[in-house]
C-alpha positions in Angstrom: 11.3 -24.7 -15.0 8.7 -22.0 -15.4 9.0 -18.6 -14.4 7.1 -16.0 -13.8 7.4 -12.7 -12.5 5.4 -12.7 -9.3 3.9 -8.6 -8.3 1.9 -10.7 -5.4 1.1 -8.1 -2.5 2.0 -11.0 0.0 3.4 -13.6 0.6 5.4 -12.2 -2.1 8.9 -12.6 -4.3 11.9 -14.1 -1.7 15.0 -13.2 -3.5 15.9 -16.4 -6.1 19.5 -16.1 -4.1 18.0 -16.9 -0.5 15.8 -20.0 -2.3 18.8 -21.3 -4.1 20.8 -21.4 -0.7 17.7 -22.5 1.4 17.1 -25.2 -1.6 21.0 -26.4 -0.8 20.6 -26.9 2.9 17.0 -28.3 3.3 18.1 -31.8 3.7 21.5 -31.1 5.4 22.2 -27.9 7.0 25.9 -26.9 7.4 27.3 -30.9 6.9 24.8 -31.8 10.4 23.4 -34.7 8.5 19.6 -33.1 9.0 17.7 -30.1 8.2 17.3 -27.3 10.0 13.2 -28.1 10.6 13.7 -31.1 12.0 16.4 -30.4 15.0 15.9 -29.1 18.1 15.5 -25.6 18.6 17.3 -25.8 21.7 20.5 -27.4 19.4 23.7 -25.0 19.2 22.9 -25.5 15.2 19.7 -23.3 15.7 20.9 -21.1 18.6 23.4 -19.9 15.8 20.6 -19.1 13.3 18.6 -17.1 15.8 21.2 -15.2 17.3 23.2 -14.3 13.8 19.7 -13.2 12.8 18.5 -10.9 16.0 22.5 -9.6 15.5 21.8 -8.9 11.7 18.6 -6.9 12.6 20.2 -4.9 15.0 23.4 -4.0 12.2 21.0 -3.1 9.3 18.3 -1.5 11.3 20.8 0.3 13.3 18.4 -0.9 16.1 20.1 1.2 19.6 21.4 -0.5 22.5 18.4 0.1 24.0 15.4 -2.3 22.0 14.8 -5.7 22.2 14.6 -7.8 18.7 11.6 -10.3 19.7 10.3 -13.2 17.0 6.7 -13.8 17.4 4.1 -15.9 16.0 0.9 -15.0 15.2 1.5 -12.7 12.3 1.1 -8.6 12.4 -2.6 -9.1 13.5 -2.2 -10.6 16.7 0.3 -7.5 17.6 -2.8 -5.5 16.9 -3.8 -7.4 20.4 -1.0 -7.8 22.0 -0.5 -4.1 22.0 -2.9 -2.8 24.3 -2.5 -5.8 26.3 1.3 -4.8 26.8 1.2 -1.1 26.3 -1.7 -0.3 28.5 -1.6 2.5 31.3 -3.8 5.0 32.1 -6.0 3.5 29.0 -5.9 6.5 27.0 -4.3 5.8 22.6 -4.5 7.7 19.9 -4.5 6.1 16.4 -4.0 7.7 12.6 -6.5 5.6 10.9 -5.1 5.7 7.1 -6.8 2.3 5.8 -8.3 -1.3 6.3 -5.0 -2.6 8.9 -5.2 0.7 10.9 -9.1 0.1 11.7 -8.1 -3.8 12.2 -5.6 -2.1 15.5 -8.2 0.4 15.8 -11.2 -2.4 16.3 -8.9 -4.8 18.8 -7.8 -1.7 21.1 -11.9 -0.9 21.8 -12.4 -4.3 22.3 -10.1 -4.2 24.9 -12.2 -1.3 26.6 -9.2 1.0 26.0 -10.4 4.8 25.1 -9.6 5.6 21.7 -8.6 8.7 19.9 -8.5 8.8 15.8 -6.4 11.9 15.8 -6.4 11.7 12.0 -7.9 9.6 9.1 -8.1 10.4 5.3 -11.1 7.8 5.6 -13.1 10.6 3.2 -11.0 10.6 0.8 -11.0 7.2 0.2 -7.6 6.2 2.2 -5.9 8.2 -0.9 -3.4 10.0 1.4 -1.4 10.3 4.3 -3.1 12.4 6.6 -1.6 16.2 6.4 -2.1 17.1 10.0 -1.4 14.7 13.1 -0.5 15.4 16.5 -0.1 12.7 19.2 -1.3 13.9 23.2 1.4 14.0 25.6 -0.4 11.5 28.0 -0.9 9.3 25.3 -0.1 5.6 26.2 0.7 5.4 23.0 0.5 6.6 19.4 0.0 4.1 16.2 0.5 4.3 12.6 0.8 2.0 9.5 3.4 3.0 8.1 2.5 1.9 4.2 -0.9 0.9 3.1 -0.5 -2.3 1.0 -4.1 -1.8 -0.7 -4.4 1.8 -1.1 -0.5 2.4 -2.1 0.1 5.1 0.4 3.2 5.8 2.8 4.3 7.7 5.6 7.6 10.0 4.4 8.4 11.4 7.8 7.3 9.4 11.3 5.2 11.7 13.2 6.5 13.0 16.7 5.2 10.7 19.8 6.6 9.6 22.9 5.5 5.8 22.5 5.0 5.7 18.4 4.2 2.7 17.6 4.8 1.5 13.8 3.2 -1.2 12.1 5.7 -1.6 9.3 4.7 -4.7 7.8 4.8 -4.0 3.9 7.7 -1.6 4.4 10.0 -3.2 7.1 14.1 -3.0 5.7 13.2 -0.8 2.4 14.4 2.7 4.1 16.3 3.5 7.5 14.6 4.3 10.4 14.9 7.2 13.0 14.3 5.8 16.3 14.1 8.3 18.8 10.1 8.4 18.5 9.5 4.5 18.1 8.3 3.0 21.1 7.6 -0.4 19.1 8.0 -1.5 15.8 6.1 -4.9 14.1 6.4 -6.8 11.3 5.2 -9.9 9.5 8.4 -11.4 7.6 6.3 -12.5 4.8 6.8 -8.9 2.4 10.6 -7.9 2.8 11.9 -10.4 5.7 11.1 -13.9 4.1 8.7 -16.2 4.9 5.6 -16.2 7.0 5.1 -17.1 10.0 7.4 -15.2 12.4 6.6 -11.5 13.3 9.4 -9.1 14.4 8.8 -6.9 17.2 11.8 -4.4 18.3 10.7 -2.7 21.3 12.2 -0.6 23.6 13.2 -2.0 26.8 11.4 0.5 29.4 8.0 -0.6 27.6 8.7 -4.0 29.0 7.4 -3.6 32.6 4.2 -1.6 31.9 2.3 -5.0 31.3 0.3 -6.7 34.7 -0.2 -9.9 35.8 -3.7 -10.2 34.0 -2.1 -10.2 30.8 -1.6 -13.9 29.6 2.1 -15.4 29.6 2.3 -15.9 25.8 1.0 -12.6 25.1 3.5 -10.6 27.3 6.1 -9.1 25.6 8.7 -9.5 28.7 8.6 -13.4 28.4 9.3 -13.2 24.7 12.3 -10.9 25.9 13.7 -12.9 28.8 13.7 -15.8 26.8 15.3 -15.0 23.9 12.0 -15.1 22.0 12.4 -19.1 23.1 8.5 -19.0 24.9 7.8 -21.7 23.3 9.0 -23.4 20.0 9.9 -20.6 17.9 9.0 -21.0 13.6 12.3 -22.0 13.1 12.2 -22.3 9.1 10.7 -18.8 9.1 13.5 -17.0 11.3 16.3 -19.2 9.1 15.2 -18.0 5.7 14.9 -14.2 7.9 18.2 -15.0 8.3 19.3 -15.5 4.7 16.8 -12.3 3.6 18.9 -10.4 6.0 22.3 -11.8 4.7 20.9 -10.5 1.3 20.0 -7.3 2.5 23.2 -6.7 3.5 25.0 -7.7 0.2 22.8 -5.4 -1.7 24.3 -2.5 0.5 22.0 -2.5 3.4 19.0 -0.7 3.8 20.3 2.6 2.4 21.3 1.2 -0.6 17.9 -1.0 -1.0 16.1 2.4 -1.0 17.6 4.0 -3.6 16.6 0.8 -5.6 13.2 1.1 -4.6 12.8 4.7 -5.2 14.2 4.3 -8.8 11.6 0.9 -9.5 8.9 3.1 -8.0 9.4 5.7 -10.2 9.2 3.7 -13.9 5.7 2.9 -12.6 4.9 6.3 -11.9 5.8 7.8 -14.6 4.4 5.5 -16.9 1.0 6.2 -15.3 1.7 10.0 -15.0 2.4 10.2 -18.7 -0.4 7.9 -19.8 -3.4 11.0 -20.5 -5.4 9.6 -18.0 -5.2 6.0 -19.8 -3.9 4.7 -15.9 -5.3 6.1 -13.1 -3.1 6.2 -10.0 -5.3 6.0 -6.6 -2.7 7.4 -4.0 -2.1 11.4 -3.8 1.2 12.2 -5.1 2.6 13.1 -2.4 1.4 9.8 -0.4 2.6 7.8 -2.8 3.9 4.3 -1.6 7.6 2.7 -2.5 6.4 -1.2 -2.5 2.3 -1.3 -3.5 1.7 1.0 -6.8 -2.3 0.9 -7.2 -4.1 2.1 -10.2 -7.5 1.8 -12.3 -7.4 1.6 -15.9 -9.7 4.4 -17.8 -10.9 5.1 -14.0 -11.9 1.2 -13.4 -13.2 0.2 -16.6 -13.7 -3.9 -15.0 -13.3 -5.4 -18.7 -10.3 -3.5 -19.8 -9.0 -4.2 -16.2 -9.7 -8.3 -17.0 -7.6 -8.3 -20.1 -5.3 -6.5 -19.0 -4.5 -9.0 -16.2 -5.2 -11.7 -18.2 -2.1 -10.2 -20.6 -0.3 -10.0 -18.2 -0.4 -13.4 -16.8 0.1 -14.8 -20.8 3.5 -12.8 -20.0 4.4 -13.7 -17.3 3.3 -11.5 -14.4 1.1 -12.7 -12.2 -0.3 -10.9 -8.8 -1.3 -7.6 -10.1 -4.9 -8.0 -9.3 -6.0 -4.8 -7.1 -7.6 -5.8 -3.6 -11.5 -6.5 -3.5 -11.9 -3.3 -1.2 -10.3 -1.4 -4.1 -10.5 -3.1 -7.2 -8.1 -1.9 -10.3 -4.6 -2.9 -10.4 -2.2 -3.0 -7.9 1.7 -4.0 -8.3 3.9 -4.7 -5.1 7.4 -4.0 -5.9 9.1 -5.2 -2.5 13.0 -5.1 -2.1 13.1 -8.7 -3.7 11.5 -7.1 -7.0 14.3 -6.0 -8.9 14.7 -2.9 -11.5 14.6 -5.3 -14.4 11.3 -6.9 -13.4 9.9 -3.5 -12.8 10.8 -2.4 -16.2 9.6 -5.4 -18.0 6.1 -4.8 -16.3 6.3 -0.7 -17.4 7.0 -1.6 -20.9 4.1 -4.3 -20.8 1.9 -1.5 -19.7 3.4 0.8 -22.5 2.2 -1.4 -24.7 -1.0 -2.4 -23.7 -2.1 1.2 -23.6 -0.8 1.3 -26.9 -3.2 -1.3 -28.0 -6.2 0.3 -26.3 -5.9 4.0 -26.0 -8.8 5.3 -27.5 -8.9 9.1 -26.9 -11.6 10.8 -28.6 -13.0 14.5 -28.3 -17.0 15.6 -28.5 -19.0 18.4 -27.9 -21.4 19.3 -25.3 -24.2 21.3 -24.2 -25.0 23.0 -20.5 -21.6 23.4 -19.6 -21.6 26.9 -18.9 -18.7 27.6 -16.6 -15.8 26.3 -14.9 -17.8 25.0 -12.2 -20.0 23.0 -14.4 -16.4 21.9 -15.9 -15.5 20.9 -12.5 -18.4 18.6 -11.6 -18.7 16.6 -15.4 -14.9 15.8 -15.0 -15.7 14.5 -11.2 -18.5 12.8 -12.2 -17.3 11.2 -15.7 -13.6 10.2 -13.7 -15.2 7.5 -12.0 -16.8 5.6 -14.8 -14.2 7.0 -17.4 -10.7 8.0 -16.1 -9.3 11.7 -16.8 -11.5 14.0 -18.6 -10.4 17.0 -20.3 -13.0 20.1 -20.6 -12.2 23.2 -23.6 -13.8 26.2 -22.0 -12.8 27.8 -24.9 -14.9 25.7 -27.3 -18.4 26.8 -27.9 -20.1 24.1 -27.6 -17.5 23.3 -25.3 -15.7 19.9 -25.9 -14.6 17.0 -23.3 -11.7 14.9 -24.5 -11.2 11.2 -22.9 -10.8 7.8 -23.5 -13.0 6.0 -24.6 -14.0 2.6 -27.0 -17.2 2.7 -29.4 -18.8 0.3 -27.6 -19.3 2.6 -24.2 -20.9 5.3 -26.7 -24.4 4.8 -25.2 -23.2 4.6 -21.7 -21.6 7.8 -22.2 -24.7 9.4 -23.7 -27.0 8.1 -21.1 -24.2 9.5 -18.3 -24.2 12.7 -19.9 -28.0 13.1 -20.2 -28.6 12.2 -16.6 -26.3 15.3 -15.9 -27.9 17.6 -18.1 -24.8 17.7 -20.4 -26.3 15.8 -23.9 -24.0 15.2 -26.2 -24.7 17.4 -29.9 -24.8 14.6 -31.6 -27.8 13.3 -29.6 -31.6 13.7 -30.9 -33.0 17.3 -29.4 -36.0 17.7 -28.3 -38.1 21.1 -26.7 -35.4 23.4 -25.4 -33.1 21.6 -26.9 -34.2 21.7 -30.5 -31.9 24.7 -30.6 -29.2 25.1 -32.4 -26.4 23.8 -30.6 -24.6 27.6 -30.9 -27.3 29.4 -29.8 -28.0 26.8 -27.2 -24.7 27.4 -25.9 -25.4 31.2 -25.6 -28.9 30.6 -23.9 -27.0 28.6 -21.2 -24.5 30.9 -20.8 -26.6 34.2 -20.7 -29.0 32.3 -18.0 -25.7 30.9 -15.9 -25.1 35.1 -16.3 -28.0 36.0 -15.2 -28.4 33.4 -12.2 -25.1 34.3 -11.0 -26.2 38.3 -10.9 -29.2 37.5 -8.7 
């Protein structure tokens, strides 16, 4: 049987042990002469399954007396409905918008004529970061975050203080332990760290229960899901059974305390390779924002062909999934709790070596540059097209060192030239027929002057 090593961002990697068991019982689960998808849900052999599993949640989670565990259907997005439909009192939520599945909660809660507040959004900087600054209103109905951004690779470190936070913790639900005092509600598709998809796990507290009215529609009140054991309606029984055996898992590998450890050392191989690379990989997220389970990166600042092979490499070797989301582009590897240390090491010493292979750093000289400034905008500028850029100030002409293949010569010349920063090697002309020395000094000494008047 082929295998591969599968970085998917979701539905992603269920542990090989929870398959192998699932893979056992398919056609006869525990000696009852059928399988689990085909008896009633209402049968004791079920009941047994979803009760062991809302128990489990409760014991990992350290989930307090106080919260319902609910199984929904309808995936993570339809609890961006739900939500406001549920939560809804005097109308008034505040949201920190930190990417595409915050705007998504965002977009439903206006459309339900509710009056929204983006207290905080690092929108500008391209989602690269967890917002700094954030402070939820007291009369809030309530105050939503995501709490890890599967395409821009960021993550919340602390929960911010609000009376009713509500998480969406979809791509990081079970990989750290929670606080609860400030969670209101907290949602999550199985289909990253809980299994498979198709069931969505809401813990809410219990006094949120009664705020919904009568015009909210039966299957979309959380209080029926609650009464009913989260037994509405036919529940996805195969999902919440292999939840089941994820949690079982979970809890063999030490609980959630222990699976963060893990996590925090796989995330860290990746880092550093990137960190040590020169500039070679680009990481997207600010350190300090940086996510656990989705590491996303550009090669050479998104050089697309470069990007191609290296995927396609990495698919000759086994990897698959490491394609970076349209909105984004680049790279982008999810290393959910499944993912183990191993895997992630194989995939760091694949990018060692592909670096390796294409690392291309070369050093030229420049003309206009006359200051630090000037430094500061051709490294912006050349970042996007080229990666990391380095600029000698004490070089005169000064020099800019990056990576770069022959073949992106021109498009570096014709880059430069459109800035006003033409390579020496390039045919002068006019002004420019100057010696590239005393060139150099004319800039300066007008920069000088400029900066005097």
């Amino acid at each position: 049987m082929k295998k591969v090593l599968n970085f998917s961002a979701g539905p992603s990697k269920i542990p090989t042990e929870v398959l192998k068991i699932a893979q056992e019982q398919l056609l006869d689960f525990n000696d009852s002469g059928i399988s689990i998808m085909t008896g009633s849900h209402r049968a004791k052999m079920f009941e047994d399954v979803h009760n062991e599993t809302i128990e489990l949640i409760k014991e990992l989670y350290k989930v307090p007396d106080n919260y319902k565990v609910l199984f929904i259907q309808g995936g993570a997005s339809m609890q961006f409905a739900m939500l406001p439909m549920n939560l809804k009192q005097s109308g008034m939520v505040e949201f920190v918008d930190t990417g595409v599945w915050s705007s998504k909660a965002i977009k439903e809660a206006k459309i339900q004529g509710l009056d929204v507040n983006i207290i905080a959004s690092s929108e500008e900087s391209g989602y690269d970061c967890i917002p700094s600054k954030m402070i939820f209103s007291e009369d809030c109905d309530y105050g939503y975050i995501t709490s890890n951004n599967t395409i821009y690779g960021t993550q919340y470190k602390v929960y911010p203080k609000c009376k009713n936070l509500v998480v969406d913790a979809s791509s990081d639900v079970f990989s750290y332990p929670i606080d609860w005092k400030n969670i209101g509600l907290l949602f999550a598709g199985a289909q990253k760290n809980a299994g498979l998809a198709g069931v969505t796990i809401v813990i809410i507290r219990e006094d949120l229960l009664d705020i919904a009215g009568d015009d909210v529609p039966s299957m979309l009140k959380y209080k029926n899901y609650a009464k009913s054991n989260s037994m509405f309606n036919t529940p996805p029984v195969f999902s919440i059974y292999l939840l089941n055996l994820t949690m079982k898992w979970l809890r063999d590998q030490g609980g959630v305390e222990q699976i963060q450890v893990q996590n925090k050392q796989k995330a860290k191989i990746l880092y550093d390779v990137i960190d040590s690379s020169e500039g070679f990989y680009v990481g997207h997220s600010q350190k300090d924002s940086r996510s656990l389970m989705n590491v996303s990166f550009t090669i050479r600042g998104g050089y697309d062909e470069l990007q191609k092979k290296f995927l396609s490499k990495a698919e000759e070797k086994g990897m698959i999934g490491l394609k970076g989301h349209r909105l984004l582009g680049g790279i982008r590897a999810s290393i959910y709790n499944a993912i183990t240390i191993e895997e992630v090491q194989t995939l760091a010493n694949f990018m060692e070596e592909f670096k390796q292979e294409n690392f291309n750093k070369k050093t030229y000289e420049v003309l206009n540059v006359k200051c630090g400034g000037c430094a500061n905008t051709l490294k912006k500028t050349l970042k996007e097209d080229f990666g990391e850029v380095e600029v000698d100030l004490e070089a005169m002409p000064r020099k800019i060192t990056l990576d770069m293949t022959d073949d992106r010569m021109e498009e570096l010349k014709e880059k430069l030239r459109s800035l006003g920063y033409p390579l020496t090697t390039d045919e002068l002309s006019g002004f420019d027929k100057l010696s590239t020395t005393a060139k150099s000094f004319v800039s300066c000494a007008i920069g000088k002057m400029s900066d005097e008047e």
